[in-house]
Each structure stands twice: as structure tokens, then as C-alpha cells.
N, C-alpha and C positions, 0 to 999 in steps of 0.2 A: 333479406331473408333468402335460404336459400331456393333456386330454379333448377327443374330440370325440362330440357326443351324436345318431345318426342315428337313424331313425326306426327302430322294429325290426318288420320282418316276417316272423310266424311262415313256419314249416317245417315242413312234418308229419314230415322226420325227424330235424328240432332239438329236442326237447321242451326246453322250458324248466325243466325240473324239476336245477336242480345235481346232484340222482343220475344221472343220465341220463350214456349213454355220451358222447354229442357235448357238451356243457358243460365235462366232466370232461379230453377231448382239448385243445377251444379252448384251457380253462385254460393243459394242458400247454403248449400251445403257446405262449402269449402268455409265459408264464414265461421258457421260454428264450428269446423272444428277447428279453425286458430282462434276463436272465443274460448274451448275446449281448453284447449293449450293453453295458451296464459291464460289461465282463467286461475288452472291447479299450480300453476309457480304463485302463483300471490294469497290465495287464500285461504291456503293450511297455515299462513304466519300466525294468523287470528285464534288458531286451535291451538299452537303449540303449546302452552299453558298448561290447558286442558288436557292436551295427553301428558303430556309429564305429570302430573299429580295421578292418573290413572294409570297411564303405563311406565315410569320411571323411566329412568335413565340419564337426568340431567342434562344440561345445557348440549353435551356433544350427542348425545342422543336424539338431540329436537335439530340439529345441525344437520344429522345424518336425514333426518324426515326431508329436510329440503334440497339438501344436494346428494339422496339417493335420487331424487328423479333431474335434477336439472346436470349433474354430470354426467347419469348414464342419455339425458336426449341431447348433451353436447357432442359426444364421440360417435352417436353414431346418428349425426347427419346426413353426412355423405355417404353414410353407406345407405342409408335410407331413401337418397336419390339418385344411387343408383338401383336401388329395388325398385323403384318406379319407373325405372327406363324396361328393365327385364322383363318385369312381370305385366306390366300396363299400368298408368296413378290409378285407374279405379278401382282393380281389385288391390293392388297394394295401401291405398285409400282402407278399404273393408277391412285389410286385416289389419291394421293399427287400430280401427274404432273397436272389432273385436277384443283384441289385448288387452286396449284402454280399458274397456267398458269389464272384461273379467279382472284386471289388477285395481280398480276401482271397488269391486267387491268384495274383493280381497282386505284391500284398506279399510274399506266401511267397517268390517267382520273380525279385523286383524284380535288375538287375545293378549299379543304382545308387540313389545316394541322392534324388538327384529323382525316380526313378519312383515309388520308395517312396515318397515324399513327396505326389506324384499319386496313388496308388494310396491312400493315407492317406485321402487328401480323398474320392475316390468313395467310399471304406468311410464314413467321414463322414456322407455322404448316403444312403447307407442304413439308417444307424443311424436319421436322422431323419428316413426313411420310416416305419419300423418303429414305434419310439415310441408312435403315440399312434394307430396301428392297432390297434395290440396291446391298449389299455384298450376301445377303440370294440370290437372283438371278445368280451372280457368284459363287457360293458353288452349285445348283443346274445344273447350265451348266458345272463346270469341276467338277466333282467328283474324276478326279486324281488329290491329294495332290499337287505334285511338277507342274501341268500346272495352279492350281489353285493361286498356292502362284505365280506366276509370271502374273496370270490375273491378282491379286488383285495388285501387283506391278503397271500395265496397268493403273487402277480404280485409282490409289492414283495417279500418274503423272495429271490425270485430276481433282484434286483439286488443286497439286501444280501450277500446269499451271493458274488455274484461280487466285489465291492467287497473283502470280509474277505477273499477266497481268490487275489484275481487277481495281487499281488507274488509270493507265494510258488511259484505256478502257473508264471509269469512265471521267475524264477527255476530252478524244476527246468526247466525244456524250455531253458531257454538255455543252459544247463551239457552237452545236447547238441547244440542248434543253434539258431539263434536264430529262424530261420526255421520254426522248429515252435511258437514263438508264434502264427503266424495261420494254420499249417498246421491247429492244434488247429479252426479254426473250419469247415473244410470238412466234417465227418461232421455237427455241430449241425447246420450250414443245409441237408443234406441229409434229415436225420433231420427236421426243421422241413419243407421242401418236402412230405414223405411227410404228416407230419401233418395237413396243412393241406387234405389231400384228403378228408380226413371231417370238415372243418366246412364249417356249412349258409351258403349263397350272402349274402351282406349286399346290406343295400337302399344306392342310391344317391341322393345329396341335392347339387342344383347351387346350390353357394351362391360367391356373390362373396368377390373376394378383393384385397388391398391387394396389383398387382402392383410400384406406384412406391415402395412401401416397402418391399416386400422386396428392390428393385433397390439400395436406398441404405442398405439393413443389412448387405448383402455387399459393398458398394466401402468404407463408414466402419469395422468391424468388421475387414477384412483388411489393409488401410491402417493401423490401429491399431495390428493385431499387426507387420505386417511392419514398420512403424517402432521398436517396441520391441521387435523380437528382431535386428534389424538395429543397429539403434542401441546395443545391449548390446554387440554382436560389433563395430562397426567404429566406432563411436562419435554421437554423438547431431549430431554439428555436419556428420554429411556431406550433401550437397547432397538426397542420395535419402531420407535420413531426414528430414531436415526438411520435404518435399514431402509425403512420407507421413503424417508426423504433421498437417498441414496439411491437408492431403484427408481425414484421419478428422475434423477438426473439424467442416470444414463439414459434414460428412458427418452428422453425426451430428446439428448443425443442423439441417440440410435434413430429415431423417428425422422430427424429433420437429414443425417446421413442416407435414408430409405428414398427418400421424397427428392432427394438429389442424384438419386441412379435409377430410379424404378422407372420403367418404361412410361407408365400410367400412373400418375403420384397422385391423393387423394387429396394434398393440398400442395398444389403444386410452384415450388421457390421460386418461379420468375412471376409470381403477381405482388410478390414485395418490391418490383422493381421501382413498379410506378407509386409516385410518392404521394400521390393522394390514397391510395390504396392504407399507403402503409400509416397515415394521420387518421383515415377510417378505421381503420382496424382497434388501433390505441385509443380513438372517439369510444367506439365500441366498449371496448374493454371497461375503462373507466367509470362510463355511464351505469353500465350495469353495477358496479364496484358500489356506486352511491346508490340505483335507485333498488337492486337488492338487500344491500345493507341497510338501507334508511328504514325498509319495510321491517325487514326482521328485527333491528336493534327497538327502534322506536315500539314495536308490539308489547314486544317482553319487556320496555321499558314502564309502557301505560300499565300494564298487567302485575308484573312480578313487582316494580318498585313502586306506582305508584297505588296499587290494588283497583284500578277500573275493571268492570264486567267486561268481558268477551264484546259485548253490543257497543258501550260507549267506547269503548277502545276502538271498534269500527267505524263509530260514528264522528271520532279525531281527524281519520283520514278523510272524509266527505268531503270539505271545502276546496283538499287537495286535487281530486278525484274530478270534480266541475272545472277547475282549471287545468287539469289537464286535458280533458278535452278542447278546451277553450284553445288552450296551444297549439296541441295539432290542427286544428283551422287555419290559425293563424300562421303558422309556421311557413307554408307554401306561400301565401303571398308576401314574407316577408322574403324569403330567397329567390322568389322571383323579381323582386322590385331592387336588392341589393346585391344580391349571390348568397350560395352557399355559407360564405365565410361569418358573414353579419348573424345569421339566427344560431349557428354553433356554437360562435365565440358570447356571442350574448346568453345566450339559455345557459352553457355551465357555467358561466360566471354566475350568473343568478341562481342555479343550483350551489355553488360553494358559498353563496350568501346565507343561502336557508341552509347548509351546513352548520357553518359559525352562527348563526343564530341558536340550533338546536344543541349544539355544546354548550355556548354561554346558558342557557336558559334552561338546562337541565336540572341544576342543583335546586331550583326554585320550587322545583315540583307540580309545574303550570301545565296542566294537555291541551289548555287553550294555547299559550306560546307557540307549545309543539306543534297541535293545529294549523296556528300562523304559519311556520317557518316551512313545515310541511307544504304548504304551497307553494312555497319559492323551491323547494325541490322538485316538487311534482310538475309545475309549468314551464321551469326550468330546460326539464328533461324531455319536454313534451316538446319547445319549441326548435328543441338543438339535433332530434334525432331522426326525424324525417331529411332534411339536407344531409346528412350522412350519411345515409342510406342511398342517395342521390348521387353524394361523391363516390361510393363505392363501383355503381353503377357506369357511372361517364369516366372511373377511370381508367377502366381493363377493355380490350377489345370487344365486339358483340360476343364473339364465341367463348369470349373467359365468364361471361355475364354470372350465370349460373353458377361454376363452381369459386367466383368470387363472393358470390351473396351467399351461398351452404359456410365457406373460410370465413365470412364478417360475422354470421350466426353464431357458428362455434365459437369463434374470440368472447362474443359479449355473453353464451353462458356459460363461461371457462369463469369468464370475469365475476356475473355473477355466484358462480358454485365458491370462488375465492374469498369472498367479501363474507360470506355465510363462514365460510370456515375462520378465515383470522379474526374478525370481529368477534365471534364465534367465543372465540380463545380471551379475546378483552373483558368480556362481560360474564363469564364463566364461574367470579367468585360472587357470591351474593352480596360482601362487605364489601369491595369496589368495583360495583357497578356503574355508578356517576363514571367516577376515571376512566373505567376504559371503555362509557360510550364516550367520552369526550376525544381519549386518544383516537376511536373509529375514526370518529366525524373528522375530528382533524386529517387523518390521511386523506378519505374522501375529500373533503375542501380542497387541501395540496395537491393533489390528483388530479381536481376538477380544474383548479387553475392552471396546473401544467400543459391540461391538455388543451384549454382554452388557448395558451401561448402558442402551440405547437400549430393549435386550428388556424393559426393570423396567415400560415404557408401556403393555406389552402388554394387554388387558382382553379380556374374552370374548365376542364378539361376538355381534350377535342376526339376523343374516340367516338367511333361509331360504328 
């Protein structure tokens, strides 16, 4: 996840001491709002249904619901930690729960499917306000290393928790309106505003920022998506797709030529040097690829083919959901007792297990199957991606720390806004739907295994 490391200036009524009341609040607060965060990547999958029978627009239209917000809080990451060095994480903090909390009203309220779709994207950019305020927040309340690394332990359970909980979530509120999906979010970010009123003021640090790269991450990145979730829906040879795909090249071009002269590059080319970086990043990527896609395809799967309510379709994922948090417990002692390499290599293997099992066992029309296999993804994913997260960290020097964890963020929701969009394009015709979840799943599986192969390089680095 990405870090940004501000200078910390005591408070006489912040004590730094983690038992201290204002420590124990920040915490709070930073939790929920990466509870916040993933909470809205996973459970509008549950509502998609729902608004497409109310607001139209078809498969590429419930595409766009999900990767309006997860590609616009992929690009602008790092711009969003560098607003937190400028402005201070706390008020930069506020004004992402702000945003959130007004594009979430927005969405509640939307009467059509492009405002939603608008209203998507600013929530978007608030997510990736918030982010990487929220760690800069916890580094300012512990300033002790070893209470701090067990805060941010704190801070990541509350994404995991929304991650395990947000279909099922998703599910009950759709079953009464779909629109109490993002209604859910207004008392949080209220409750968050109140909080934020008893943490101590953060200091401010003006540092420079790659404005011509983040300009050419948002034109090649959006270009990308809209050609491949366009291109699914009306076909790949139309005039508009093929310009789009076109402009994400160069785009993307131009971007990685920017990042190689620019004084101050926002993702900057020597952290692909180090070769666990660069197996992390591809970890990244991948994972996202399956545990985005599995959510969205498997939804619209229980829903549109086999006709389950909003509720039981969330109540598929539950089993998943217990095991994955089960994983992430166990995942730390497993790479502490073997390395890194053993719970990576093992989780996506066992995630491209419950792949192949949810293709084979599609055609049957079983959500109990599904159910099953769901958990071999879900624990899968759970046990391989804290050690990754890991590798990212011990492979770049202390000072790359940060802008290597905002680079690992952005890869895994590139990866997932990708999986939404070409999946997307698979399961678009209602008469072969079976085929092209199964073609999905198979890439996923192939992806997972690859990346599994690539993980076996992993070694345990020695930066510090």
C-alpha cells in the first residue's frame, strides 16, 4: 500500500505513546477509512443486476460502475500522496472523506446510469485521497517503529475485513434497494469527519511532483479501459476502439519516456531494477486479475444465469469470506517459518485450483460448487498476498519504501480495473455466458500459475 513519510511534529496533546487516547482515535480512524475503501471496490458487484434492470445499459455499462472508480483511484495514487506531504495527511485525510461522502450521495441519488458512472469516478478520487493519508496519519501518531508496525497490522485487518464481507454486505442491502449500497457509506464518513476532530494537526512538506506523468497516466489508462470495455460491447474493429486503443499505446509510451527524463518521476524506472520488486508487482497485478474478476464474473453469474436473489448470491460468498480471513492469520506465520516464496507460491496455486474448479463446474448450475471453489480462491489470495506486500517492501531501499508501495498499489488496481473490463467483454452475450466465464477463469488459472512459477525466484532480500 502506498506511504508517504512526513516529518512528525510533536503535540502536546498527541502523546506518542499508542496507549494514549489520540493514537488509539487516529488508529480508529484510519481503519475505517481503508474499511471505506475496499469496502466500495467489492460490494456494488452484488447490486449490479439491480441497477441494470433500473438503469440500463448492459454488461459494459455495469463495467464502467466498477472501474469508474477503481481506475480513476488507480492513477491518481501518487498524486494523492503527494497531496499529503503538501497540504498535511489530516486535512488531506478530510478532504477525501468529504468527496467520498458527497460522490456517495451522489451515487445513492444518481437517476441515471452515467451520473452514476460520474459519481463512481469522484468517489474514485476520494478513495485515493484517503489512502495513503491514512498510513501518513498512523506514522505520525506512533513514531515507535515496533507499536507502529502493529498499528498498521490494525489498519490492514480493516481492509481485509471489508474485502471478506463486502459481497455478502452487497447482497443483503440489494435485496432491499440497491441504492443503500452507497447509502451504507454516509453515517461512516460522518462518524470519520467527527473523529478526525481529536487528531493532532499534521506537519506540511512541499515537495515536487511529476505533473506531465500523471497527465499521461489518466489519458493512456482510461483510453485502455474505454477501448476494452467498448470493444467487448460493440466490437474491437469499430473506428472508436481502435483510436482508443491507439492512444493508450502511445500513451503509455510517452508516460514510461516522461518517467525516464523527468527530474522527479511519479513512478520512477530504477525500482524495476530490483528483481523482487519487479515478481511483486506481476504478484500484484495477477492477483487482482482473479480476485476482481472472480467477484464480478461469479455475481452476474449466480444472478443473471442462475436467477439467485441479491441476498443468496451474497450469502455464496460467506464460506469464502471466513477463509479468508483465516489466511491472512495464517499467512504471517507461514513466511515466517519458511519465507516469502512458500505462502505465494502456494496460495496462487491454490487460487488457480478454485479457478479450474469454477469453470469445470459452471455448466452444472451448482452455487454450492461455486461456493466450494470460491474458497480456494478466496484463501488462496488471502495467504499469498501479505508476503508480497513484504517482498515489495525489503526490496527497494528505506527511502524508495513509499513510492514503491503507492507503484505496487497502482499495478494491482490497473490489474484489477483490467479483469472487469476483458472478462467484462467474455460474458457480455447472455447466449454464451457459460464459455466466456470459463475462457475468464482459464486465463486467471494461467496467470495464476505463471505467476506462481515466476514466485519460485523469489529470495529474501537485504535492504534496509
Amino acid at each position: 500500500m502506498p506511504r508517504t513519510d512526513p516529518t512528525t511534529t510533536p503535540a502536546p496533546a498527541a502523546p506518542a505513546d499508542a496507549t494514549g487516547g489520540r493514537p488509539r482515535i487516529t488508529l480508529l480512524l484510519a481503519s475505517l477509512g481503508f474499511f471505506l475503501i475496499t469496502l466500495d471496490i467489492l460490494i456494488v458487484n452484488l447490486a449490479l443486476t439491480q441497477i441494470g434492470i433500473e438503469l440500463g445499459g448492459g454488461t459494459a455499462g455495469r463495467q464502467w460502475v466498477i472501474d469508474g472508480y477503481t481506475l480513476t483511484f488507480a492513477v491518481l495514487l501518487l498524486f494523492a500522496g503527494n497531496l499529503s506531504d503538501r497540504i498535511g495527511a489530516k486535512r488531506s485525510f478530510g478532504c477525501g472523506i468529504v468527496l467520498f461522502l458527497v460522490a456517495s450521495i451522489g451515487c445513492a441519488v444518481a437517476p441515471s446510469l452515467g451520473l452514476l458512472i460520474a459519481a463512481r469516478v469522484v468517489q474514485g478520487a476520494g478513495a485515493a485521497i484517503m489512502l495513503p493519508a491514512s498510513m501518513a496519519l498512523i506514522r505520525e501518531a506512533f513514531p515507535d517503529p515496533r507499536r507502529r508496525t502493529h498499528a498498521l497490522g490494525i489498519w490492514a485487518v480493516g481492509g481485509a475485513v471489508a474485502g471478506a464481507v463486502g459481497p455478502l454486505v452487497g447482497g443483503a442491502l440489494t435485496t432491499a434497494d440497491w441504492r443503500l449500497v452507497f447509502g451504507i457509506n454516509l453515517p461512516i464518513c460522518v462518524a470519520m469527519l467527527a473523529l478526525r476532530a481529536f487528531v493532532a494537526h499534521s506537519p506540511k512538506r512541499p515537495t515536487p511532483f511529476d505533473w506531465a506523468g500523471q497527465a499521461m497516466a489518466v489519458v493512456s489508462l482510461a483510453a485502455l479501459m474505454y477501448g476494452l470495455i467498448t470493444g467487448g460491447d460493440q466490437g474491437f474493429g469499430q473506428p472508436s476502439v481502435i483510436l482508443a486503443l491507439a492512444v493508450a499505446a502511445a500513451g503509455i509510451a510517452s508516460f514510461l519516456l516522461i518517467q525516464a527524463r523527468v527530474r522527479h518521476p511519479m513512478m520512477p524506472l530504477e525500482l524495476f531494477r530490483y528483481s523482487g520488486m519487479r515478481v511483486a508487482l506481476l504478484d500484484g497485478f495477477v492477483f487482482m486479475v482473479g480476485n476482481f474478476g472472480s467477484v464480478f464474473v461469479v455475481s452476474l453469474y449466480l444472478q443473471q444465469h442462475l436467477g439467485l436473489s441479491p441476498l443468496l448470491a451474497g450469502l455464496v460468498f460467506l464460506p469464502s469470506a471466513a477463509f479468508s480471513i483465516t489466511g491472512n492469520i495464517i499467512s504471517g506465520t507461514l513466511a515466517n517459518r519458511y519465507g516469502a516464496q512458500v505462502p505465494i507460491v502456494f496460495g496462487f496455486v491454490l487460487m488457480a485450483a478454485g479457478f479450474i474448479g469454477l469453470l469445470t463446474s459452471a455448466p452444472t448450475g451448482s452455487p454450492i460448487l461455486a461456493g466450494v471453489f470460491l474458497i480456494l480462491t478466496g484463501t488462496g489470495g488471502s495467504i499469498a498476498m501479505p508476503p508480497v506486500t513484504s517482498v515489495v517492501l525489503a526490496s527497494v531501499p528505506a527511502e524508495r519504501a513509499g513510492t514503491a508501495s503507492a507503484v505496487f498499489n497502482t499495478f494491482r488496481q490497473v490489474g484489477g480495473a483490467v479483469a472487469i473490463a476483458v472478462f467484462g467483454a467474455f460474458i457480455a452475450n447472455p447466449d454464451t455466458f457459460v464459455p466466456g466465464l470459463q475462457l475468464s477463469f482459464t486465463i486467471a488459472a494461467v496467470a495464476l500459475l505463471a505467476a506462481a512459477l515466476i514466485s519460485l525466484r523469489i529470495r529474501t532480500p537485504q535492504h534496509h
